[in-house]
Backbone as JSON Lines, residues from 0, in Angstrom:
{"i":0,"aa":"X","n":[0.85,-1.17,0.0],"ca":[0.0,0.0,0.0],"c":[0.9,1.24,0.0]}
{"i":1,"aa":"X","n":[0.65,2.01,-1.13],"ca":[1.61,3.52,-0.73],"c":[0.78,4.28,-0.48]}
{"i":2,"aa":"X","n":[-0.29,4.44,-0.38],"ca":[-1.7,5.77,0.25],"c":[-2.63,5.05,0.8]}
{"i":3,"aa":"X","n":[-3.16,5.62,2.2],"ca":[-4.54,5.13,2.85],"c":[-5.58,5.32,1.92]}
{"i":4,"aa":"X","n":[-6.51,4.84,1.88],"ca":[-7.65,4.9,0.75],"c":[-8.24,5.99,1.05]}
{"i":5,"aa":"X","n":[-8.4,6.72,2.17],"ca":[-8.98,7.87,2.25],"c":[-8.21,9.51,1.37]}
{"i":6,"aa":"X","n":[-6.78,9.07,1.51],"ca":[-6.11,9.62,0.54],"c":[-6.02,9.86,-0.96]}
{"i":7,"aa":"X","n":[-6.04,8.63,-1.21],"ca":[-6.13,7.49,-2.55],"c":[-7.29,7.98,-3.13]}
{"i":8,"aa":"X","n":[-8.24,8.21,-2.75],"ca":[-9.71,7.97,-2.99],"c":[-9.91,9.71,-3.46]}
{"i":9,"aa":"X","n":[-9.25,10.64,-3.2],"ca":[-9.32,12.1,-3.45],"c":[-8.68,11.82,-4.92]}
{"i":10,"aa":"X","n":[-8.31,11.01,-5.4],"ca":[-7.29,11.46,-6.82],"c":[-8.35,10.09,-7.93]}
{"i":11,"aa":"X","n":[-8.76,11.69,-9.24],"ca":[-9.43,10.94,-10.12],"c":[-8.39,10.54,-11.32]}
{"i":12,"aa":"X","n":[-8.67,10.06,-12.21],"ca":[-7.85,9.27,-13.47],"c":[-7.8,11.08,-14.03]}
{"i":13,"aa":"X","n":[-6.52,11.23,-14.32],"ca":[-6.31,12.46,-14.45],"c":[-5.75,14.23,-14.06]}
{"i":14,"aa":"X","n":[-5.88,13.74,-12.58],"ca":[-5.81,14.47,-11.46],"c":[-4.17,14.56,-11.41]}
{"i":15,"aa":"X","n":[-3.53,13.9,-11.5],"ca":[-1.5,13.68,-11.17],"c":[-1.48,12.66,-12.27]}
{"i":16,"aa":"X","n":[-0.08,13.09,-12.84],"ca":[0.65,11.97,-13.94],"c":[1.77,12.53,-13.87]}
{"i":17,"aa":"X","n":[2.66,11.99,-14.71],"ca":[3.78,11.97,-15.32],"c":[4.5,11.27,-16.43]}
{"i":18,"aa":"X","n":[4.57,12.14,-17.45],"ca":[5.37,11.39,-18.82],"c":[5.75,10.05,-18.33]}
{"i":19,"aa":"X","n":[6.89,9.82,-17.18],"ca":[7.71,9.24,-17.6],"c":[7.6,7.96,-16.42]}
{"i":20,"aa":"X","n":[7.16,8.73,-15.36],"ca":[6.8,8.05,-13.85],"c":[6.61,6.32,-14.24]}
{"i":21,"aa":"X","n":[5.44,6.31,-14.92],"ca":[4.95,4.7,-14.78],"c":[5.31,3.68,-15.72]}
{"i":22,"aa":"X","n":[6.6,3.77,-16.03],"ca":[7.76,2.85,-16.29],"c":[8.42,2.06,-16.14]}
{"i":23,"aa":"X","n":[8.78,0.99,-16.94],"ca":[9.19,-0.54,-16.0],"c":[10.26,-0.08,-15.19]}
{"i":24,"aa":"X","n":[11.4,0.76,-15.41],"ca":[12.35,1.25,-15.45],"c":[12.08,1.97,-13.54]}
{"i":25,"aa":"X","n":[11.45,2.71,-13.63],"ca":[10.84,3.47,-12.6],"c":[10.28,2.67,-11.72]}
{"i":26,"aa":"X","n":[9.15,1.95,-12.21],"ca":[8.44,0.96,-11.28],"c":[9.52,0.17,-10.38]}
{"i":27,"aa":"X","n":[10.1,-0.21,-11.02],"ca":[10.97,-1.5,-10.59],"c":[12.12,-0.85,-9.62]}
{"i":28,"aa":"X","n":[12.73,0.28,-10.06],"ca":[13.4,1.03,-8.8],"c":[12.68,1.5,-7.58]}
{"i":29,"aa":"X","n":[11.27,1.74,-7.82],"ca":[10.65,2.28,-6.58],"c":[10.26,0.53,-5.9]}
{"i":30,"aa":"X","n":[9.99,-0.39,-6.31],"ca":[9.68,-1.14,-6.15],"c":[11.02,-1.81,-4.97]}
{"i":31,"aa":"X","n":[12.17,-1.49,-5.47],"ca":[13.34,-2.1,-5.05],"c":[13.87,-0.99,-3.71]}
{"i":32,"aa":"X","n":[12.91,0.22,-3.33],"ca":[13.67,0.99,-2.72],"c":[12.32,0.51,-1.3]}
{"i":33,"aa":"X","n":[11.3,0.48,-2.03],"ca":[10.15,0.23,-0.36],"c":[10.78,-1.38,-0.06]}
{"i":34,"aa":"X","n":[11.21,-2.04,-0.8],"ca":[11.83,-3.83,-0.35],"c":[12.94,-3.19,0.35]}
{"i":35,"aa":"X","n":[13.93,-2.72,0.01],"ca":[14.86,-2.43,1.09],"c":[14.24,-1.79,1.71]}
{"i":36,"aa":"X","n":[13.67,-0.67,2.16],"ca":[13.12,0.14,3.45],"c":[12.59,-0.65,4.47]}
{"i":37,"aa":"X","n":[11.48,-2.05,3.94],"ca":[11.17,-2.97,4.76],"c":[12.23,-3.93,5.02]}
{"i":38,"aa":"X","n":[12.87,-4.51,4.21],"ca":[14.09,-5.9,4.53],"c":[14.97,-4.97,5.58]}
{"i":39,"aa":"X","n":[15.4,-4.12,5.41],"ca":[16.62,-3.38,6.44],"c":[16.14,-2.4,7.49]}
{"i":40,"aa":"X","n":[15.04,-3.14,7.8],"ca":[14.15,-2.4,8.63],"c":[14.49,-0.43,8.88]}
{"i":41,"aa":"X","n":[14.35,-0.29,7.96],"ca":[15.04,1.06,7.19],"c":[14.22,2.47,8.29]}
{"i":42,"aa":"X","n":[13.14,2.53,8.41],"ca":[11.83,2.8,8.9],"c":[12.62,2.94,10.46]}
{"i":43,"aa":"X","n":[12.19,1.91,11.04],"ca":[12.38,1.89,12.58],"c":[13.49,2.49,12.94]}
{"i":44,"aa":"X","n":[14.77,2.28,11.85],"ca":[15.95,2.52,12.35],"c":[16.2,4.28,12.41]}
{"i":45,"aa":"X","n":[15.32,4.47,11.36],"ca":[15.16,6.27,11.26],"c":[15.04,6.72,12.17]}
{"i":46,"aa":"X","n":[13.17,6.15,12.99],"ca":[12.64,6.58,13.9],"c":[13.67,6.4,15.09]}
{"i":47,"aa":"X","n":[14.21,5.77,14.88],"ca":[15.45,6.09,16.98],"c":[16.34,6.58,16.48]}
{"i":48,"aa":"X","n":[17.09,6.93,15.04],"ca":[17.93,7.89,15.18],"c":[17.31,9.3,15.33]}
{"i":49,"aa":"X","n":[16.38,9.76,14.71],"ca":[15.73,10.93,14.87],"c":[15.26,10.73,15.87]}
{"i":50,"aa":"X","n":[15.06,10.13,16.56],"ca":[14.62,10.6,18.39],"c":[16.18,10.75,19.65]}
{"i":51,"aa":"X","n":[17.26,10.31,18.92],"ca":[18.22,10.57,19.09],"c":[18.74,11.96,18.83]}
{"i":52,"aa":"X","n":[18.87,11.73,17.37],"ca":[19.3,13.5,17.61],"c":[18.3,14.19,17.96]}
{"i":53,"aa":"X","n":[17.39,13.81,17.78],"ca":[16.09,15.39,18.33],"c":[16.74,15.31,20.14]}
{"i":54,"aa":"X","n":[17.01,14.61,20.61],"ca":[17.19,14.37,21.96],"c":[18.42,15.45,22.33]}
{"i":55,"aa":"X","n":[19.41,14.97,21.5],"ca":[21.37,15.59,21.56],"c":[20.31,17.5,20.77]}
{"i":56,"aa":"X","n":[19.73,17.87,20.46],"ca":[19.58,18.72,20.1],"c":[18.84,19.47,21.04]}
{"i":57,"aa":"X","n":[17.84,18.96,21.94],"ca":[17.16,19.22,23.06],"c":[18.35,19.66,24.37]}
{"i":58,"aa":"X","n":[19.29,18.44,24.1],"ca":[20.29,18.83,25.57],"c":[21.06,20.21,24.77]}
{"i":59,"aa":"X","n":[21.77,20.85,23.55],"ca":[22.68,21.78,23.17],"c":[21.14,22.84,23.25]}
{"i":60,"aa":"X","n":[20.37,22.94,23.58],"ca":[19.07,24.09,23.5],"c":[19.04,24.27,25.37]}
{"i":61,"aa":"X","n":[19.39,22.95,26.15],"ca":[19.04,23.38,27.2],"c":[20.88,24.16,27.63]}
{"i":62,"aa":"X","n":[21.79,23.56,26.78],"ca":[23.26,24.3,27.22],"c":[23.35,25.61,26.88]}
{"i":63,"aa":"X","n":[22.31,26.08,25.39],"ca":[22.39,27.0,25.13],"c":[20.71,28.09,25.05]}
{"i":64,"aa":"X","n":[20.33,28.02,25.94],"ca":[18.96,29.13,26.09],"c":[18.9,30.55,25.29]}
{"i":65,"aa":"X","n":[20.05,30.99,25.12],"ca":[20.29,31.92,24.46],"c":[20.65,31.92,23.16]}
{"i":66,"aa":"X","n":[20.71,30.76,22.68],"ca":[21.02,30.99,20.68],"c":[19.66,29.65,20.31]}
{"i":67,"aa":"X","n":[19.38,29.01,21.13],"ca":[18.42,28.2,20.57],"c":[16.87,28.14,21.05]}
{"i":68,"aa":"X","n":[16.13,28.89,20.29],"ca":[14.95,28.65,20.93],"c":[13.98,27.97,20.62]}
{"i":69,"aa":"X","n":[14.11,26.69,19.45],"ca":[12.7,25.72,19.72],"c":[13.62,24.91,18.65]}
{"i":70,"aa":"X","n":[13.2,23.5,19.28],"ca":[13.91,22.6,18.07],"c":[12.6,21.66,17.62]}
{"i":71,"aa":"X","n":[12.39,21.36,16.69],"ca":[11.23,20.38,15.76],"c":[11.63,19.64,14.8]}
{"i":72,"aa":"X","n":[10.63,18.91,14.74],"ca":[10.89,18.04,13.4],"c":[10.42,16.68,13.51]}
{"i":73,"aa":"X","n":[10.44,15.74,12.9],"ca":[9.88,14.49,12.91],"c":[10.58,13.2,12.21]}
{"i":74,"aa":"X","n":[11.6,12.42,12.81],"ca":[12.16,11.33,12.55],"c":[13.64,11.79,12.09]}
{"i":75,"aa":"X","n":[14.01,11.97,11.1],"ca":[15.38,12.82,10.87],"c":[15.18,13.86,10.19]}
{"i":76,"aa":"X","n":[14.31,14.22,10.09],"ca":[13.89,15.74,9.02],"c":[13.83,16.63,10.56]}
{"i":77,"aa":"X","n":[14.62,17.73,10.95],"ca":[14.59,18.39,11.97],"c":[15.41,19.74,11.77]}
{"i":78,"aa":"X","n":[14.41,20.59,12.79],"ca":[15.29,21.66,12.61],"c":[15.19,22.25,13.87]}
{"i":79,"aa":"X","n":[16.53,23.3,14.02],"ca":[16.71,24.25,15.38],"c":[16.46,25.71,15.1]}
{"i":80,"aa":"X","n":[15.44,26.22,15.77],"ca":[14.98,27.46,15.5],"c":[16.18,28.56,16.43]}
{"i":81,"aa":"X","n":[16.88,29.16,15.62],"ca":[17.77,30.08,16.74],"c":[17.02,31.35,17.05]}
{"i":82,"aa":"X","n":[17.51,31.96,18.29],"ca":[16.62,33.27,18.35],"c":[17.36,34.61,17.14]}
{"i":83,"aa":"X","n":[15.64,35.45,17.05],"ca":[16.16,35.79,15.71],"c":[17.45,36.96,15.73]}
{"i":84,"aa":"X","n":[18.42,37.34,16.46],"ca":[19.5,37.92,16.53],"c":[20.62,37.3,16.11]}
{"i":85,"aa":"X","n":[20.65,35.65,16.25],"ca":[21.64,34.91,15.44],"c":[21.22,34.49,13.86]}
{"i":86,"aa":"X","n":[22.34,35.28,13.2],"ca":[22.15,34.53,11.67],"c":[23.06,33.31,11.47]}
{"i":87,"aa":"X","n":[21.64,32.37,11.3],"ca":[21.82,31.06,11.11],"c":[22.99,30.9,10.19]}
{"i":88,"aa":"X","n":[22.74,31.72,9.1],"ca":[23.7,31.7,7.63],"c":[25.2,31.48,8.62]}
{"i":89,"aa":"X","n":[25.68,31.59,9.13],"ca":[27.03,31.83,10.56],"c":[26.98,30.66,10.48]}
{"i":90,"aa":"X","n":[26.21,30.36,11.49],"ca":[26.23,28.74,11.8],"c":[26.28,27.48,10.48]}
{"i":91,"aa":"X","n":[25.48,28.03,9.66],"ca":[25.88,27.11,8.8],"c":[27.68,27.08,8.29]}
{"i":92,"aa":"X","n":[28.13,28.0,7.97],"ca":[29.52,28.98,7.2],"c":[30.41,27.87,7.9]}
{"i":93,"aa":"X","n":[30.11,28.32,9.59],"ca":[30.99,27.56,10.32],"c":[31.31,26.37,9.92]}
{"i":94,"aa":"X","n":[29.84,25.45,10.2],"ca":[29.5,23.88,10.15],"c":[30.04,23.62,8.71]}
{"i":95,"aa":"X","n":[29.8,23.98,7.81],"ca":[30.46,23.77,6.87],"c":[32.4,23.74,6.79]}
{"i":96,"aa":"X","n":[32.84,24.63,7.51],"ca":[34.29,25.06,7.43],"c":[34.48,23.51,8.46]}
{"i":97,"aa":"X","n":[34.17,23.12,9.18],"ca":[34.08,21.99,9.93],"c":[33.79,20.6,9.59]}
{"i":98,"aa":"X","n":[33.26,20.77,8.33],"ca":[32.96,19.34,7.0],"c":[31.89,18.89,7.19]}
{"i":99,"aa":"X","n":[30.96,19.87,7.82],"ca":[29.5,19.62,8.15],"c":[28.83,20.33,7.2]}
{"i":100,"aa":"X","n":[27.62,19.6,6.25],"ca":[26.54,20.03,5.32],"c":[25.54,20.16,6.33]}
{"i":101,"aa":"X","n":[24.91,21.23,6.58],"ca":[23.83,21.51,6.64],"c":[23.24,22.86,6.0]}
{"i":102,"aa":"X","n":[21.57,23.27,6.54],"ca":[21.08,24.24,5.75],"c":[20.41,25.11,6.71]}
{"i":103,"aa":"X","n":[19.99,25.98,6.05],"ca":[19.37,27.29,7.07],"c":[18.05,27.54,5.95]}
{"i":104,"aa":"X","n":[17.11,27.71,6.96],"ca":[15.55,28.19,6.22],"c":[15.16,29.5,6.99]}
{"i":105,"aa":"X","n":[14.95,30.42,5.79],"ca":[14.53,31.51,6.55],"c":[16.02,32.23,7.16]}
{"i":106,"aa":"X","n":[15.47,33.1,8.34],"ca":[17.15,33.7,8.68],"c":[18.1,33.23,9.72]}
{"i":107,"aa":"X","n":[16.69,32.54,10.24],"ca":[17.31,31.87,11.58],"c":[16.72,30.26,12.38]}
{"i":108,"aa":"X","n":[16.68,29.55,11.32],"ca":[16.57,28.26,11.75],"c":[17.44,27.08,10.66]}
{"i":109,"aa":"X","n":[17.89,26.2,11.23],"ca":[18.77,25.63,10.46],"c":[18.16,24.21,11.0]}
{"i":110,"aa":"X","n":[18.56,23.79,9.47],"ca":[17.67,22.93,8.94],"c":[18.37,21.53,8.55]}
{"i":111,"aa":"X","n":[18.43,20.23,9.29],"ca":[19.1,18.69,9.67],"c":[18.24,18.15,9.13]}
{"i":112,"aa":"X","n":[18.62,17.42,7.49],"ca":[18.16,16.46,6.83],"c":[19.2,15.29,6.22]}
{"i":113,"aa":"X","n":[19.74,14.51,6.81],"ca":[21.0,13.86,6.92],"c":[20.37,12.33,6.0]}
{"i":114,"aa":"X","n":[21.31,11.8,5.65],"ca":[20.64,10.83,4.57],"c":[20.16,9.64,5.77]}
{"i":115,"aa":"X","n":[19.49,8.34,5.5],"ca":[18.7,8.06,6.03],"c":[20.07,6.78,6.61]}
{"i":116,"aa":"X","n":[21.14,6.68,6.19],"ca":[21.87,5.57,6.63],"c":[23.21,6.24,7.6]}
{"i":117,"aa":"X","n":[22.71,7.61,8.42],"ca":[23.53,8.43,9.19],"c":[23.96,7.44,10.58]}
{"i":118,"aa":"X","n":[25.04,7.52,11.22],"ca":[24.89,6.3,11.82],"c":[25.2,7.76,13.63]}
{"i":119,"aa":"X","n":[24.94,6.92,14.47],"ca":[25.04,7.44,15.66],"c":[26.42,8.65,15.69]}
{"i":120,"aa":"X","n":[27.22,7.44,15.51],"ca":[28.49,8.48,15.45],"c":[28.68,9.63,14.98]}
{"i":121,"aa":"X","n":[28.16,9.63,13.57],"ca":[27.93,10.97,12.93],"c":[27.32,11.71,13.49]}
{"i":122,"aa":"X","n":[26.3,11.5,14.46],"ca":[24.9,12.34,14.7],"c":[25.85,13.14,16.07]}
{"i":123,"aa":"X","n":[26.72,12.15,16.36],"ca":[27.4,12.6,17.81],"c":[28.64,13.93,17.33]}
{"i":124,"aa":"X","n":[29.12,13.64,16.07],"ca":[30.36,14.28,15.82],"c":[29.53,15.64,15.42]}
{"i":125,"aa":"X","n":[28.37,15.69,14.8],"ca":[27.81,17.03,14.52],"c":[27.35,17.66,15.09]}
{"i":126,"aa":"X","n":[26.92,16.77,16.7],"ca":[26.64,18.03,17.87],"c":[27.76,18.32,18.56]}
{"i":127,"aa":"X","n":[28.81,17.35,18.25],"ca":[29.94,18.47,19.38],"c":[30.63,19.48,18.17]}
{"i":128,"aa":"X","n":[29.87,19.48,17.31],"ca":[30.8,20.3,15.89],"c":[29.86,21.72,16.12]}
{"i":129,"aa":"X","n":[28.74,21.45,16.16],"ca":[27.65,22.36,16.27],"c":[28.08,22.55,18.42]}
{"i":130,"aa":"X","n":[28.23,21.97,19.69],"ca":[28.23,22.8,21.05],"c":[29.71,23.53,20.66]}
{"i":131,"aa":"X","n":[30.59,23.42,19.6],"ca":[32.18,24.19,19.76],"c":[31.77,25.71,18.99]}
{"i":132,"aa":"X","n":[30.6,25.42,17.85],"ca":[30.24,26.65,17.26],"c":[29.37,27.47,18.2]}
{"i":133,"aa":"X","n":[28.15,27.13,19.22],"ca":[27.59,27.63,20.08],"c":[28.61,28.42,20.88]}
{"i":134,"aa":"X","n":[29.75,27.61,21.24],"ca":[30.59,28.03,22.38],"c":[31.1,29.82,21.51]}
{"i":135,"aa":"X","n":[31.52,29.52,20.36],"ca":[32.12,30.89,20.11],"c":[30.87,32.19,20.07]}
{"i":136,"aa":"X","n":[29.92,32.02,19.61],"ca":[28.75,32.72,20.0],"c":[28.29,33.51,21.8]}
């Protein structure tokens, strides 16, 4: 199933397409990407890393009250809202000069979308990469 039927059920013959979408070619890769998501229990493993870092991001918000004021997000799609006197664009500049990709939305929230096979360690090396950039702030 890729849509609840209540979803499903809003879209008539006509409504969404694509040239190219419904292709053996296509089919068969999407086909091969939900089999791995289920065989490598791909899913679950998201959900506790993103409750992980949402967690390591919760403790650098309670170290830092003053540059971080709300962190959100849902599974590994997350972001840290800074208060609006810090430009995020900084924090990113830094994190980057540090070999860290991340992004900034807006002027002051920066924005953690890490690929889905991020492993702990990483998640650990980018918050003490991100509490050394807080610290100079």
């Amino acid at each position: 199933m890729l849509a609840k039927e209540e979803i499903a059920s809003a879209f008539e013959p006509g409504d969404h397409g694509t040239t190219f979408g419904g292709n053996a070619l296509a089919c068969s890769a999407g086909a091969c990407v939900i089999n791995t998501l289920l065989k490598e229990n791909l899913i679950e493993e998201c959900a506790a890393k993103g409750k992980y870092f949402k967690d390591k991001l919760f403790k650098l918000q309670n170290s830092f009250p003053q540059l971080i004021k709300d962190i959100r997000g849902m599974g590994l799609m997350l972001g840290a809202q800074l208060h609006s006197n810090i430009d995020a664009k900084d924090v990113v500049q830094s994190a980057l000069d540090m070999g860290f990709i991340i992004n900034c939305t807006g002027d002051n929230t920066l924005r953690f979308v890490p690929p889905l096979i991020i492993s702990i360690d990483e998640i650990d090396s980018l918050i003490d990469a991100l509490e050394k950039i807080f610290k100079e702030f």
